[in-house]
Every structure is written in C-alpha cells, then in structure tokens.
Residue frames relative to the residue before (quaternion, step in Angstrom):
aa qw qx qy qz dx dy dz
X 1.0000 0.0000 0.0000 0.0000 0.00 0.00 0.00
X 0.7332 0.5398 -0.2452 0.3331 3.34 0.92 -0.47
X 0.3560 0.8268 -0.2740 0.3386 2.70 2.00 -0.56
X 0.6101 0.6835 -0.0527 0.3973 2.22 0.85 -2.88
X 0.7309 0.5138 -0.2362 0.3821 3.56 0.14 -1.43
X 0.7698 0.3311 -0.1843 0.5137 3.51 0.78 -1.33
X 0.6512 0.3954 -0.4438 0.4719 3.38 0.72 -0.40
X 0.6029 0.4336 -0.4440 0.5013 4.01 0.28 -0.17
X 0.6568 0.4842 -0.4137 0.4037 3.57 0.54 -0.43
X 0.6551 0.3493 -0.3135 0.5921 3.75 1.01 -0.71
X 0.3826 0.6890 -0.5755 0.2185 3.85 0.12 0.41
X 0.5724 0.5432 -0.4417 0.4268 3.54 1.18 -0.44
X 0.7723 0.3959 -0.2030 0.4534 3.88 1.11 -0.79
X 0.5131 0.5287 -0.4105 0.5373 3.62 1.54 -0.36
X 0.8359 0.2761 -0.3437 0.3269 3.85 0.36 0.02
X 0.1758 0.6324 -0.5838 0.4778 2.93 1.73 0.90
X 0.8866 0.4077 -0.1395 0.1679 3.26 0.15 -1.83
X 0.4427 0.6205 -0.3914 0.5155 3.02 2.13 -0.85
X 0.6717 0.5638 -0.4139 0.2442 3.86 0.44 -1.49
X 0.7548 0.3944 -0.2336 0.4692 3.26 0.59 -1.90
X 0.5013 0.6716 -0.3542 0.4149 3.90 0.87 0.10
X 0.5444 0.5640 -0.1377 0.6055 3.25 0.96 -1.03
X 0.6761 0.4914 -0.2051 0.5093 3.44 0.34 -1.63
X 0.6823 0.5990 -0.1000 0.4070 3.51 0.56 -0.75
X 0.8272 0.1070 -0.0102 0.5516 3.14 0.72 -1.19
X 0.3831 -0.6713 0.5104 0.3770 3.62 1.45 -0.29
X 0.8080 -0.2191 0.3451 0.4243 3.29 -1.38 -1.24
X 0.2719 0.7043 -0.5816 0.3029 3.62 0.95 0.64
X 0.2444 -0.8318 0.4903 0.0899 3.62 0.09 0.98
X 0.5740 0.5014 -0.3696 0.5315 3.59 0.78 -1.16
X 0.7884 0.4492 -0.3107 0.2830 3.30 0.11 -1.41
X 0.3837 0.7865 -0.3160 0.3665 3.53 1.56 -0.83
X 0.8974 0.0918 0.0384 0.4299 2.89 0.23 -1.93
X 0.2348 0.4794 -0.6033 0.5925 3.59 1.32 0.93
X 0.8222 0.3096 -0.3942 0.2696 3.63 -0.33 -0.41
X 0.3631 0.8106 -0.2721 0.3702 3.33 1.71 -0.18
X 0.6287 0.5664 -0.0955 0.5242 3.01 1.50 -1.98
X 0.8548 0.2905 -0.2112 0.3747 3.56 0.32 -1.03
X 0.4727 0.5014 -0.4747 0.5476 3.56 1.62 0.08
X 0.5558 0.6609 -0.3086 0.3988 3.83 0.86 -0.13
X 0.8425 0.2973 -0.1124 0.4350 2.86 0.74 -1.57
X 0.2830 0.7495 -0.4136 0.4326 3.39 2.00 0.26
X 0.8348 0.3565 -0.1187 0.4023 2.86 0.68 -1.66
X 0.5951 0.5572 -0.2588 0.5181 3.61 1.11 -0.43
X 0.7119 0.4896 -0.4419 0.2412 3.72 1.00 -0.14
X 0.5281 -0.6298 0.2264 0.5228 3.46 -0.64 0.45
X 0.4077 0.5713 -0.5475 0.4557 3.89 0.64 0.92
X 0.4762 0.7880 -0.3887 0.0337 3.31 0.84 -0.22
X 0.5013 0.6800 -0.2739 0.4596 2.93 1.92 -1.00
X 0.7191 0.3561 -0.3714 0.4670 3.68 0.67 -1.01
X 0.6197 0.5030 -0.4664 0.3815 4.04 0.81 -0.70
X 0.7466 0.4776 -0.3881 0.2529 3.42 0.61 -0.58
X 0.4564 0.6231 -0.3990 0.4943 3.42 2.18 -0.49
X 0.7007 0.3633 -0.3590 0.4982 3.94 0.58 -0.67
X 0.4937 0.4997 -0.5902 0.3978 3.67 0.53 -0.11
X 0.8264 0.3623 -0.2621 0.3421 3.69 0.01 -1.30
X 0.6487 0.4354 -0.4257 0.4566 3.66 1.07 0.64
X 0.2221 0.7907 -0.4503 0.3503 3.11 1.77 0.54
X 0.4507 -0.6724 0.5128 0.2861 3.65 -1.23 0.41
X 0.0282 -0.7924 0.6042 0.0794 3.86 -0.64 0.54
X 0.5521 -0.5020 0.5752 0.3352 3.75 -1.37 0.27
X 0.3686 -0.5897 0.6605 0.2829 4.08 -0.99 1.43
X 0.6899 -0.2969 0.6396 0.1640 2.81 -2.22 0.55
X 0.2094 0.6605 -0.7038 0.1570 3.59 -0.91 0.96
X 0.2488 -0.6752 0.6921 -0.0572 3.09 -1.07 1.48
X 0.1267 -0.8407 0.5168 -0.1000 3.55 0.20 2.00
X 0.5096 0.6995 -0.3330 0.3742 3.24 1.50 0.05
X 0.6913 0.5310 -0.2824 0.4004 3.51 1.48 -0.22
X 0.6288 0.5767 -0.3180 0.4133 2.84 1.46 -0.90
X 0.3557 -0.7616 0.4416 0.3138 4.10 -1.33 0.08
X 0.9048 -0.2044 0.0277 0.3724 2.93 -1.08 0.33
X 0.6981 0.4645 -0.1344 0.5280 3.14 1.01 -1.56
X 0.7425 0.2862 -0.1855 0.5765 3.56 0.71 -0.59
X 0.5914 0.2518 -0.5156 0.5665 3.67 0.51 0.75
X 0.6164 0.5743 -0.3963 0.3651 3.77 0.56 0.39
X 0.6489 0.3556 -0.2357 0.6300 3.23 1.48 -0.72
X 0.5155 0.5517 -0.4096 0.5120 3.76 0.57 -0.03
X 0.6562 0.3428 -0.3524 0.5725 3.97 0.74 -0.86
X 0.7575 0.5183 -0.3376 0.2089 3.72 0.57 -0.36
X 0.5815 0.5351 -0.2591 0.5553 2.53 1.71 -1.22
X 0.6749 0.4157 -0.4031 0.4575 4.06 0.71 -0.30
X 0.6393 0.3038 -0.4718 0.5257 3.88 0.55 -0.21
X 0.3510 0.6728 -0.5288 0.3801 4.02 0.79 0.56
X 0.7729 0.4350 -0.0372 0.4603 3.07 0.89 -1.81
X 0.4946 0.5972 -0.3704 0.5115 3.46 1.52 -0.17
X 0.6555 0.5476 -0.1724 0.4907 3.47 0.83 -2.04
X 0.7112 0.2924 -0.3417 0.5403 4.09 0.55 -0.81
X 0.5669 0.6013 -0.4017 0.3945 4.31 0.65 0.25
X 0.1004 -0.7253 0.6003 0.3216 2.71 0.62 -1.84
X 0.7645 -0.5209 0.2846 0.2514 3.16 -1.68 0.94
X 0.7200 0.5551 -0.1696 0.3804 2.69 1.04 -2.02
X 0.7291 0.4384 -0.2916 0.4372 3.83 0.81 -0.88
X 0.7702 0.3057 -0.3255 0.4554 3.52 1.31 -0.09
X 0.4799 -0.7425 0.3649 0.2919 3.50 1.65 0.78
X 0.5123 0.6016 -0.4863 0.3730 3.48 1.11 0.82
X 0.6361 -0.5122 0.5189 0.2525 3.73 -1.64 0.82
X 0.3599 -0.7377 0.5399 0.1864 3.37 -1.30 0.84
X 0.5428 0.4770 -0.4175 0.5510 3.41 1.16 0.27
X 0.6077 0.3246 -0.5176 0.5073 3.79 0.70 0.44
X 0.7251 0.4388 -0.3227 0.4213 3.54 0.73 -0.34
X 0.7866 0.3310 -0.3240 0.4083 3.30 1.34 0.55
X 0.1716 0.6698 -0.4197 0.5881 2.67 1.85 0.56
X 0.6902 0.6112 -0.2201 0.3188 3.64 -0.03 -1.38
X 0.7162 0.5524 -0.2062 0.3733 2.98 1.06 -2.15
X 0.7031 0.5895 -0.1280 0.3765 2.75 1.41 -1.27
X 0.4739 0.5126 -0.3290 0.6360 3.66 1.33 -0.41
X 0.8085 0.2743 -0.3719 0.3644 3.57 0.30 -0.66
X 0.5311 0.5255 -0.5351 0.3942 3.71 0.89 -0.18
X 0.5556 0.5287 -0.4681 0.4389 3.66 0.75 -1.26
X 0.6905 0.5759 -0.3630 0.2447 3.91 -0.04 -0.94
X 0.5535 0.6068 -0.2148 0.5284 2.66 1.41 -1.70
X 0.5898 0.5177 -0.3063 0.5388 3.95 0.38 -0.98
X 0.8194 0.2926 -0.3292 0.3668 3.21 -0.11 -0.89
X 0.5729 0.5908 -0.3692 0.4317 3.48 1.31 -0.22
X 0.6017 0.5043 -0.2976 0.5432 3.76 1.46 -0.40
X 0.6945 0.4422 -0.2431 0.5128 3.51 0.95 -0.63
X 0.5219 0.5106 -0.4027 0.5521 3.79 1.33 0.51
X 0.6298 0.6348 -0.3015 0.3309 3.08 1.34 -0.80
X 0.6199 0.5575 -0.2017 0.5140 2.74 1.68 -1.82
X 0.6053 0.5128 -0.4365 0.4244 3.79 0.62 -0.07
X 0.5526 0.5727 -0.3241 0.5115 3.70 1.12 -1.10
X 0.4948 0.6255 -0.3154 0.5143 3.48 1.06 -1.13
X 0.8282 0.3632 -0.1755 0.3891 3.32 -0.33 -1.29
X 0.3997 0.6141 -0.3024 0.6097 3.52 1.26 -0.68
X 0.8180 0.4590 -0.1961 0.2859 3.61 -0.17 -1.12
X 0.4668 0.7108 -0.2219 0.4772 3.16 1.80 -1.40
X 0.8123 0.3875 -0.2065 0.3838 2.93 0.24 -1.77
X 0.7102 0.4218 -0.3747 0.4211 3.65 0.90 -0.73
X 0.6561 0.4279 -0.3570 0.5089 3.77 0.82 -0.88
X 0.4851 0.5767 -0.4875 0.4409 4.11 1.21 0.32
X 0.6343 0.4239 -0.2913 0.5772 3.55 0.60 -1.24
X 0.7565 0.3218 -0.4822 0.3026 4.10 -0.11 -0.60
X 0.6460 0.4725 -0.4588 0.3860 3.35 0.68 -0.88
X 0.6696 0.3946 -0.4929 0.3911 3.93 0.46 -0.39
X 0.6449 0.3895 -0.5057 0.4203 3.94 0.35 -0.32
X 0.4119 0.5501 -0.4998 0.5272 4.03 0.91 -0.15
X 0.6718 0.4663 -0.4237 0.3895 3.98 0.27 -1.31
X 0.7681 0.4718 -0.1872 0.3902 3.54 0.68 -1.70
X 0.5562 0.4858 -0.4623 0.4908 3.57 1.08 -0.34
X 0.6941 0.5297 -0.3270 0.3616 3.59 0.46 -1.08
X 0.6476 0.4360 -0.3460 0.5204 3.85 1.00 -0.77
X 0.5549 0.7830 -0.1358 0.2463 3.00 0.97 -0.63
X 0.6380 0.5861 0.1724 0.4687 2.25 1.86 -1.46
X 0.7414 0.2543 -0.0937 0.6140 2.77 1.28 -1.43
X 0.5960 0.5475 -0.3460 0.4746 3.69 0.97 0.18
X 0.8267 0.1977 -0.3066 0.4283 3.62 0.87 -0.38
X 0.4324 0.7098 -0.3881 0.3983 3.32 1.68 0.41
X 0.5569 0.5982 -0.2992 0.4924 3.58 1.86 -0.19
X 0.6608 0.3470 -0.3256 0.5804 3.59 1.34 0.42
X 0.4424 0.5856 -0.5381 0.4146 3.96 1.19 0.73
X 0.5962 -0.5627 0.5157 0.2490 2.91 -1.73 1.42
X 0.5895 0.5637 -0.4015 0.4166 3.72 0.32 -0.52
X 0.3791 -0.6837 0.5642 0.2654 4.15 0.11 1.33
X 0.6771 0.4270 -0.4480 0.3982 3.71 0.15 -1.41
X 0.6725 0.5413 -0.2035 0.4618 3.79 0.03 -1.58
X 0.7043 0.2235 -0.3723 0.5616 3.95 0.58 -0.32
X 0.4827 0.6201 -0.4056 0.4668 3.74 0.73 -0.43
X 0.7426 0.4658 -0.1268 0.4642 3.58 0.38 -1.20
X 0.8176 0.2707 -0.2947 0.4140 3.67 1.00 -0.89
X 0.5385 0.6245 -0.3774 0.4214 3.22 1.55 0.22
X 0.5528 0.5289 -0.3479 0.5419 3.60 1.52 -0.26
X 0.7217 0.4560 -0.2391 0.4627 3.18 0.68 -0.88
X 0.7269 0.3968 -0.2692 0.4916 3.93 1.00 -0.45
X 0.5023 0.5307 -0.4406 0.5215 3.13 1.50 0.20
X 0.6398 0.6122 -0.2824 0.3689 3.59 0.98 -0.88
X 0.6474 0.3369 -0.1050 0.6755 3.74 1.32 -1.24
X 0.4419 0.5879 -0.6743 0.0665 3.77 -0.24 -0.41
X 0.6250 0.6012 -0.2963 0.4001 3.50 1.15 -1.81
X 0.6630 0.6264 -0.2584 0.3182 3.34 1.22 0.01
X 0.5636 0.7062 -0.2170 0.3695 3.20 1.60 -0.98
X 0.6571 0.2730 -0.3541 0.6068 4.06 -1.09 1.51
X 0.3252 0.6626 -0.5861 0.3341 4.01 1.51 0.07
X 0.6318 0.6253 -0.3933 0.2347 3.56 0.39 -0.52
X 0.5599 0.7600 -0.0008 0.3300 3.19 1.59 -1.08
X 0.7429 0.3472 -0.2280 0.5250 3.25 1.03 -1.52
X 0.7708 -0.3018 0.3165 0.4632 3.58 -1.86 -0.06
X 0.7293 -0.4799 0.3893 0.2937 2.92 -1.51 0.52
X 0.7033 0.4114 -0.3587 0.4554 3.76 0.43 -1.07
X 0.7248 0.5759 -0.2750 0.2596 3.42 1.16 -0.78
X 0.5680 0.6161 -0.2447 0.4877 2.94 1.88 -1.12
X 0.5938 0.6733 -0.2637 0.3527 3.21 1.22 -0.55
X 0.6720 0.3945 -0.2016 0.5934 3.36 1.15 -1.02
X 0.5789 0.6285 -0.3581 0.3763 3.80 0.87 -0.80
X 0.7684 0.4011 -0.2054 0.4543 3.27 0.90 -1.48
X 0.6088 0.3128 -0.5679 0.4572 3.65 1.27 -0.06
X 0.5303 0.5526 -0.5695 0.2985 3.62 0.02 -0.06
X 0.6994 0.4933 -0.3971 0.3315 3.46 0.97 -0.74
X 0.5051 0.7368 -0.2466 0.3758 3.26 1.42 -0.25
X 0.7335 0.4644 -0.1589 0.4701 2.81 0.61 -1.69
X 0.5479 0.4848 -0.3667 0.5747 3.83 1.42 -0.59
X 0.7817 0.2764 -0.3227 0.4565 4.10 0.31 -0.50
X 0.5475 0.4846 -0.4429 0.5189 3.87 1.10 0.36
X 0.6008 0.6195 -0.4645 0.1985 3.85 0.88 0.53
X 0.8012 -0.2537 0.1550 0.5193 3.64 -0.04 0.08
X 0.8103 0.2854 -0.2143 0.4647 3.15 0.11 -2.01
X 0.4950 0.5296 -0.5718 0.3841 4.11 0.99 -0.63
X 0.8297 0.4554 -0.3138 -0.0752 3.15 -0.25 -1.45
X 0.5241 0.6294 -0.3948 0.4164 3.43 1.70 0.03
X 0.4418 0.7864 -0.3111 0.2994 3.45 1.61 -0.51
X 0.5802 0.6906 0.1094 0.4176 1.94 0.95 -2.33
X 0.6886 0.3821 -0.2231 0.5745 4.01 0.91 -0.56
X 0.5046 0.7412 -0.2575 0.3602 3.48 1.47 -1.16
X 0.7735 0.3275 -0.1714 0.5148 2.71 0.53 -2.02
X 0.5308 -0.5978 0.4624 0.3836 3.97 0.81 -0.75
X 0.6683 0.5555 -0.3672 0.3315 3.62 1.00 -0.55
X 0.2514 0.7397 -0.6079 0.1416 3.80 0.74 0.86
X 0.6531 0.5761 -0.2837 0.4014 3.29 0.90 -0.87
X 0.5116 0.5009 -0.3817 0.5845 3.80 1.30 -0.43
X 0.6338 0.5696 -0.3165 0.4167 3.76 0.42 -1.12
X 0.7937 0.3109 -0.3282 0.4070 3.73 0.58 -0.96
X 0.4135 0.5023 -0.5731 0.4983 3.77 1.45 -0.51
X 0.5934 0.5564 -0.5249 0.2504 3.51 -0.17 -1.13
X 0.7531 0.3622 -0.2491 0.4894 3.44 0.07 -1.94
X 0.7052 0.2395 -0.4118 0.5252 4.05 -0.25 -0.41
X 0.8227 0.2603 -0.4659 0.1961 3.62 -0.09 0.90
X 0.4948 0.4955 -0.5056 0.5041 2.61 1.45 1.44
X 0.5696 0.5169 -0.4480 0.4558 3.05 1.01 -0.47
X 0.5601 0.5193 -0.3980 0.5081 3.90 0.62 -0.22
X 0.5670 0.4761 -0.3056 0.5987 4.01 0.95 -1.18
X 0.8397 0.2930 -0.3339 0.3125 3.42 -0.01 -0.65
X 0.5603 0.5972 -0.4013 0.4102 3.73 1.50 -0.32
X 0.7646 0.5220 -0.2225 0.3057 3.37 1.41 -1.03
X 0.4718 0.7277 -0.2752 0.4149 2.94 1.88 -0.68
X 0.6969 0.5720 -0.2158 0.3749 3.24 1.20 -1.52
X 0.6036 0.5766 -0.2198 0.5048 2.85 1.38 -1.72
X 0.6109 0.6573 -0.2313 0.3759 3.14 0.40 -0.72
X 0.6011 0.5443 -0.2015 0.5494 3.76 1.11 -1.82
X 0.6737 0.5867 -0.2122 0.3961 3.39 0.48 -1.47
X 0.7060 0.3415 -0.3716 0.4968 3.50 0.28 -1.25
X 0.5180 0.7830 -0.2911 0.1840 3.80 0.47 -0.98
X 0.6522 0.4589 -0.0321 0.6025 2.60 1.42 -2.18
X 0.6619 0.2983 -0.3806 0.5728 4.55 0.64 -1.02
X 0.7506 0.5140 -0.3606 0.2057 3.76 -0.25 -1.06
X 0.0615 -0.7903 0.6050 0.0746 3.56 -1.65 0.73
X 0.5520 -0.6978 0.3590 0.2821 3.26 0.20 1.70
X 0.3884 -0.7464 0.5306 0.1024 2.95 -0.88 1.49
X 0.1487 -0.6948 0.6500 0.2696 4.04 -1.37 0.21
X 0.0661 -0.8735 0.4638 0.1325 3.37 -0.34 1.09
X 0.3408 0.5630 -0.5672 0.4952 3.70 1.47 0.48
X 0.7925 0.3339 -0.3806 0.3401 3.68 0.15 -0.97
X 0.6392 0.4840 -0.3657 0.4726 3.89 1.36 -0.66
X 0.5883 0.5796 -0.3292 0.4578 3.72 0.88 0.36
X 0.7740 0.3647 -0.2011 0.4769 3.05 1.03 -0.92
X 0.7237 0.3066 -0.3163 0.5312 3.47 0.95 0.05
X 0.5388 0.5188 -0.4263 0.5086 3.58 1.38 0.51
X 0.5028 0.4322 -0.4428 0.6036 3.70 1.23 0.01
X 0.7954 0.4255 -0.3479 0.2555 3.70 -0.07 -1.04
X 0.4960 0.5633 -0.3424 0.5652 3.58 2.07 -0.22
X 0.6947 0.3916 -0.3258 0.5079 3.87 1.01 -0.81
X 0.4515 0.6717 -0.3827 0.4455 3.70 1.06 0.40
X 0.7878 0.4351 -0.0928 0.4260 2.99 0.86 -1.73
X 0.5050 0.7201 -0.2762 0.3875 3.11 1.72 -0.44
X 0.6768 0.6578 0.0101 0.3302 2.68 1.44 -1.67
X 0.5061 0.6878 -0.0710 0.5155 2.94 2.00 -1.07
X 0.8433 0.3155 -0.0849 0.4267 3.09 0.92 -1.50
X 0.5592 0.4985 -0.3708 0.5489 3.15 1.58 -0.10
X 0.6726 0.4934 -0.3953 0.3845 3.40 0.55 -0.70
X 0.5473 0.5053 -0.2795 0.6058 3.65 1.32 -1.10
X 0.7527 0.2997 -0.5010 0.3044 4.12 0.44 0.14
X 0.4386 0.6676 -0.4240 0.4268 3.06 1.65 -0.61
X 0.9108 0.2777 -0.1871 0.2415 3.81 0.41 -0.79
X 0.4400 0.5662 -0.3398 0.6085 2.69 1.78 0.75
X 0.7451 0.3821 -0.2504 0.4859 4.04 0.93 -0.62
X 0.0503 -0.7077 0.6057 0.3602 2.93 1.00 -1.55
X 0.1655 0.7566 -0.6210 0.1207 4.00 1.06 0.13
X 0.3615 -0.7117 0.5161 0.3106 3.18 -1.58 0.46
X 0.3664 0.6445 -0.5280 0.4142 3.66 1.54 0.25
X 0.8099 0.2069 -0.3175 0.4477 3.55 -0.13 -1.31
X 0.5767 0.5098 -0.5558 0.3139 3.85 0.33 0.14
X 0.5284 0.5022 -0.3864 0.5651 3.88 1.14 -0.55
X 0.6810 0.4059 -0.4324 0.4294 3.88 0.35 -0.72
X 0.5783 0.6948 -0.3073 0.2973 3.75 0.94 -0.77
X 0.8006 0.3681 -0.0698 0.4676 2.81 1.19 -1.76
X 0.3982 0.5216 -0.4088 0.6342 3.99 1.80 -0.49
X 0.7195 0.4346 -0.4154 0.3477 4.21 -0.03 -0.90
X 0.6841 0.5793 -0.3236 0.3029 3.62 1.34 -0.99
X 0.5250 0.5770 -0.4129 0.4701 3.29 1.98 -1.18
X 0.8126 0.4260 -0.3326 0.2181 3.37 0.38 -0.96
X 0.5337 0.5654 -0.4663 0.4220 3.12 1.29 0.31
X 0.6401 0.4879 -0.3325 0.4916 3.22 0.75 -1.44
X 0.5932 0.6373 -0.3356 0.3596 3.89 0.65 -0.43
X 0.5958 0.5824 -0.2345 0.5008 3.33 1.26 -1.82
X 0.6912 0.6132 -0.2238 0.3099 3.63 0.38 -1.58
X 0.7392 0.1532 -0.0958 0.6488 3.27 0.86 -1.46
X 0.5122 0.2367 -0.6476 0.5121 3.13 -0.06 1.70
X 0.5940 0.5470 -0.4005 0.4332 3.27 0.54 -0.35
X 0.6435 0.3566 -0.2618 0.6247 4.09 1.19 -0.77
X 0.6250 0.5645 -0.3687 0.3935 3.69 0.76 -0.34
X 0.6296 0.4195 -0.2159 0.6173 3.63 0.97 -0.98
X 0.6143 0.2951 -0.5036 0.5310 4.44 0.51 -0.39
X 0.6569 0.5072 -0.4590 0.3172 3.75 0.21 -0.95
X 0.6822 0.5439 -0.2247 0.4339 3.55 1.00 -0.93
X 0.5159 0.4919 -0.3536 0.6057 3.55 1.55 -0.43
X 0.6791 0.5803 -0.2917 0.3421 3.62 0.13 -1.18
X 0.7780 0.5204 -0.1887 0.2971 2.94 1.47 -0.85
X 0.4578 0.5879 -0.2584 0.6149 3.14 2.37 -1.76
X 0.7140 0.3978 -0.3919 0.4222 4.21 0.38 -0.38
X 0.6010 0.5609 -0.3267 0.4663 3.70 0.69 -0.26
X 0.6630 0.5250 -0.2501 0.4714 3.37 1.44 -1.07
X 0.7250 0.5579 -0.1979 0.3520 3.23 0.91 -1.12
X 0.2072 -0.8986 0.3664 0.1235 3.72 -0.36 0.96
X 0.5410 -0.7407 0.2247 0.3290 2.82 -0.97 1.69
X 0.7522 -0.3093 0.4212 0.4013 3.96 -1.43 0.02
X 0.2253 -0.6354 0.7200 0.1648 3.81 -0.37 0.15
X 0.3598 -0.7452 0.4956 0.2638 3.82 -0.66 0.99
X 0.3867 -0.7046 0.3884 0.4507 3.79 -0.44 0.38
X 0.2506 -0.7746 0.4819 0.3241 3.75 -1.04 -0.06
C-alpha cells in the first residue's frame, strides 16, 4: 500500500519521464517496459522514503496561463523563451529542432500579425489625416476668395493673385485619396512660386500651407505603405497561431522538466529557474498594464447623453 501511495504521488514526474522516454526510444516496446520496472523499483526500494523527499525539492516549470496575455505580449514571451532555449542549447535540454522551429515559426507569424494591426492603425490614420488636409484645402480657398472683398488694398491685391493662382483648384477636397494626393501637391507647387510667396505672407496663411504639405506627404507615405502591404501580406489567424504555439511551449516544458529529472544537469536547472522569472515576470506586466487600463477608463468621463 505504500508503494501504491508513493508511486501515485510521483506520477506528476514519472510522465515527464515516461514522455521524454518514449520520445527517445519511439516504439521500442521492450525497452519501454524495462524502464517501467526500474522507475518501480526506484520507488519500491527501501530508500524510497528519502527518494521521494528529493523528488519534491525537485525543480518544475510554473503554470503560465498565456491565455491572458495579448498578442504583443504573448509574442515577446515566445521570443524571449526560444532566447533562453538558443543561449542552452538543444542538446542540454534534450529538445528537437523541429519543435524549436516550429515555434520560430509561430513567432514570426505573430510578429506579422502584429505589423498587420499596425497596417490597420495605418489605415485608421489615412482616413483622419485625409479629412484634415482637405478642410486645410477649403480653409485656404477660402481664404483666398473672401479676402478679395477686404478693405485693406494690400490684402485684396494679394488674395486676388493668389485666387487666381488656385481657382483651377477648387472641389480638390472631394476626389479619391491617391488623387487628392497628387492634386494638392500640384496646388502647392503653384503657391511655392515666387510671385505667390510674398502674398502668401500678407495674407498670413504660410503656416496653414506647411501643415498642408507634411500632411500629405504623410497621406501619401501611408497610402503607399499601405498598397504594398496589401499586395505581400496573408492575413494572419492569431487564435489559431496561439493556440498551437502554447501547446508546442507546453511540450517544451515537458521535456525540460522530464530532463531536469532525469540529469539533475545544472544547465536545464538554470533554464528552469531563468523560464520561471520569465513567467512570473510576463504576468505582472501582464496585471500591471490591465490595472493601468482599468484605470485610464475610470478616469475618462462618460458622454452626457444629448437631450
């Protein structure tokens, strides 16, 4: 009965050892269950009492519940752990380079998908730096059309030169984006010639003119940028590249933990104990960055409904 007791009690570390065994030997049956026997008779000798005290001071891999963390921070967490793989080495943590490239490979995809959020933020951005540069256009015609009825001679002088210069220009606000884009540098390049630019001081609106030009030139970098990713990228699924990039950082886990208790090596016990910081690390950033949300939303005041 006591056996029974101690040998169910070490079941959490015998299928460490059965696993990476197996792994090891494949389908070598004999060998399988010859090894059965001597994890048995470990446990069945009368030392058993002291092996079973050094099992539980054994080292084990923390729980990490990778499901909380997002995207970005379950991406750096797979890197930063095939880091700690890459500065070990395979061989001392008895682990297969097709799980560690397997891995790599979950983590570029992530990484991607983390650029292809961007490219959405991007697109987001377009649209807002699309809508300022055209109320910048309309202020500026604006401008120079009703400034052609000020009493001041200089200031009507000036906006008639200048609304002669842009008229061919007027409803620029309007067209597509790639187009508006090229339209509005032409309108530029027509108010950056000589005779505009003293006007152009007159009237005071240089300073509207240069927001103008650096928000297109920004519209037009993002647009591109934008074209480009469209045409190389294949939308990542990052529920499905998560979930089988945890179940590979499991298995990992397994096999380190199953060398640690087979070697007692002092490599995979340093890799054990550098993986735990980085869990316990990951986490409380991971509670540090919701607490810190919880807060910026608490701060923020609701809408008053209109009546």
């Amino acid at each position: 009965m006591i056996v029974v007791f101690i040998y169910i009690n070490l079941y959490k570390y015998y299928y460490r050892i059965e696993f990476i065994y197996i792994s090891k030997y494949k389908k070598n049956y004999n060998k399988y269950f010859d090894f059965k026997k001597i994890l048995f008779n470990f446990v069945a000798n009368k030392n058993f009492i002291k092996n079973y005290n050094l099992m539980e001071e054994l080292l084990d891999v923390k729980s990490a519940r990778l499901e909380k963390l997002n995207n970005d921070e379950f991406a750096q967490f797979i890197s930063s752990v095939l880091t700690l793989v890459e500065e070990t080495t395979l061989e001392k943590l008895n682990l297969k380079q097709s799980l560690i490239d397997t891995l790599k490979k979950y983590q570029d995809d992530l990484t991607e998908a983390s650029r292809q959020s961007r490219y959405n933020e991007d697109t987001n951005k377009i649209v807002e730096l699309d809508k300022q540069r055209g109320r910048l256009v309309v202020f500026l015609l604006n401008t120079f059309r009703n400034e052609r009825n000020n009493v001041v001679e200089i200031r009507k002088e000036s906006a008639n030169i200048l609304y002669n210069i842009s008229k061919n220009f007027s409803g620029i606000q309007l067209l597509p984006s790639r187009q508006k884009t090229q339209s509005i540098n032409a309108f530029l390049k027509d108010l950056s010639s000589g005779i505009a630019k003293q006007h152009i001081d007159t009237l005071g609106v240089s300073e509207a003119i240069t927001s103008l030009s650096d928000m297109n030139t920004e519209c037009q970098k993002l647009i591109e940028g934008r074209a480009e990713n469209q045409l190389s990228s294949v939308m990542i699924n990052t529920r499905t590249v998560r979930k089988e990039a945890s179940k590979l950082f499991r298995l990992l886990s397994r096999y380190v933990s199953a060398t640690y208790l087979l070697t007692e090596s002092k490599e995979s016990a340093n890799f054990i104990n550098l993986l735990n910081k980085l869990i316990t690390d990951t986490t409380n950033a991971n509670k540090k960055r919701l607490a810190q949300s919880n807060i910026n939303k608490s701060n923020t005041p609701n809408k008053q409904p209109k009546n």
